[in-house]
N, C-alpha and C positions, 0 to 999 in steps of 0.2 A: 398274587398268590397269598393266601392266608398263612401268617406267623404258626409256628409248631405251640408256643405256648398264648394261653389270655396273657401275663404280665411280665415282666423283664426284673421284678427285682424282690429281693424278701431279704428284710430287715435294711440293713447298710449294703445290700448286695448289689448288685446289676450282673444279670446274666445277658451275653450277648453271642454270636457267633462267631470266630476266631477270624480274624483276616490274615492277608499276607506277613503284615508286617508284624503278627503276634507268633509267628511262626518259632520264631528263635527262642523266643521267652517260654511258647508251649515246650517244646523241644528241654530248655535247660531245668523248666520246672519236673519234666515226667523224668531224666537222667537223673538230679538228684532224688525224686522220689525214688527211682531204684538202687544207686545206694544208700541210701536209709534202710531201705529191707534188707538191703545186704547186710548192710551192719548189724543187722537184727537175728540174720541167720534166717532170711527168707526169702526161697529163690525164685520170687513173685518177678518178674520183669527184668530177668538178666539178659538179655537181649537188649534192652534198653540203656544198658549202662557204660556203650565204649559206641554207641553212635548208634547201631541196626535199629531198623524201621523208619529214619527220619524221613524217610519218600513219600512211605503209607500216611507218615503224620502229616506231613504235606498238604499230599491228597486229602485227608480228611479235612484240613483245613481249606483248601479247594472247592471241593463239593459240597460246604456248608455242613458236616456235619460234628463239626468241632466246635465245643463255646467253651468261654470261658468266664468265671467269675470278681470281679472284681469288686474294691471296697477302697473308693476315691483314685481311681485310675491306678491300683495295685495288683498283682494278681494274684487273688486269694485262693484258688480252684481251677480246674482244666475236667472236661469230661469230653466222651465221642460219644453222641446218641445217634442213631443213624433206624430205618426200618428196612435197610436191605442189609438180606443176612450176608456177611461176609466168609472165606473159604474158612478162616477159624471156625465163626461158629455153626457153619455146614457140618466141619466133621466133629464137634463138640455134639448139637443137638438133634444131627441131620438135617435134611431141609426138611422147613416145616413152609407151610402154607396157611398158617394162621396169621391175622396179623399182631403182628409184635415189635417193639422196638430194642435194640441191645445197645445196652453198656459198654463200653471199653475206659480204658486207661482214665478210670476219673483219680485225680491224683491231688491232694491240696499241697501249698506249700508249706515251709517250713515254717515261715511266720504268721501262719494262720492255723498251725497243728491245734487241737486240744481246747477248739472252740466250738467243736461239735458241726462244723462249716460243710462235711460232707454228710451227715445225717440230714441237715437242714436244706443243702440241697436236694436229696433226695425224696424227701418231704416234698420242696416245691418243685420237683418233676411230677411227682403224683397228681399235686391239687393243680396244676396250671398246664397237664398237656392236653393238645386239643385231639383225644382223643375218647369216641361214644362207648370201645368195648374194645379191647385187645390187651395186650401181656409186654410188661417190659423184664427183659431177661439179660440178665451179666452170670458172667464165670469168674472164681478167682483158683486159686492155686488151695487145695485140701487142706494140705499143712501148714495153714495159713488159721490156727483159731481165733484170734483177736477181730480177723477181717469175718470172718465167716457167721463168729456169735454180732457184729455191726453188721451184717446184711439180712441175720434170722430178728433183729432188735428194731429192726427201720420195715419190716412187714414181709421181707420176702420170705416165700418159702424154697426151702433143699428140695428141688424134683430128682435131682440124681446126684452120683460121683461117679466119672467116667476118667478111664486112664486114655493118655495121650503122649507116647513113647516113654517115657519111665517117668512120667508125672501122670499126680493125682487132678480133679479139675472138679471142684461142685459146683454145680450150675442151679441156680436162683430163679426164680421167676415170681413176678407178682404180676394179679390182674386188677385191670383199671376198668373203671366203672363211673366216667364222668361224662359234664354234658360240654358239647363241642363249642 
């Protein structure tokens, strides 16, 4: 089976895919990323912050759609890329039947803040997925402007704002245009 990306690293990085045993460490990195936004006053992943979804994170870690970044066996980064839409983002963008990949929970840690480590992976999600023509799309929380001006700043475009019981949600997309 053909790898999702041509290369596995940029700069000091190595991107790989989460195993079992990175389960914990994904798990503690995405928990303190949600308090941090708490402390921020940003109700981006409060579910995340007292244990809920460690199953789904799991599974995502199962079904290979979970990697993680690292910089000398550290963990510098954690994202979920996945091309099967999940029930969130069914009733976020409806089912689409385009093909596209989504974002979830890309979260850096703390000792990697403020080195531009999620721009940059983003970047090399763009130039290194092996994909001829399709869309990759994430959501983050409205009331979220620092997250939202970093995903209009890294290429995506605002396709909408959709509410999702007393939350806002602007949903992102960019289209890819590379050779496989």
């Amino acid at each position: 089976m053909q790898e999702l990306f041509r290369e596995n690293t940029f700069g000091e990085y190595k991107v790989r895919k989460a195993t079992n045993e990175d389960a914990e460490a994904v798990i503690q990195l995405l928990q303190d990323s949600a308090r941090w936004l708490e402390g921020k006053g940003i109700s981006q992943w409060e579910y995340l912050r007292n244990g809920g979804e460690t199953a789904e994170i799991k599974q995502g870690i199962l079904v290979g759609t979970t990697y993680i970044v690292e910089r000398k066996k550290e963990l510098a980064a954690t994202l979920n890329l996945s091309n099967v839409q999940n029930e969130w983002d069914m009733e976020l963008w409806g089912k689409c039947q385009e093909h596209s990949f989504y974002i979830h929970r890309l979260a850096v840690s703390q000792a990697f803040r403020k080195q531009q480590i999620g721009r940059k992976l983003l970047d090399w999600i763009d130039q290194n997925i092996r994909l001829e023509k399709g869309r990759i799309r994430l959501d983050c929380v409205a009331d979220n402007p620092a997250l939202n001006k970093f995903y209009q700043q890294a290429g995506y475009t605002l396709m909408d704002v959709v509410a999702n019981g007393e939350d806002m949600f602007s949903l992102y997309e960019k289209l890819i245009t590379s050779k496989p």
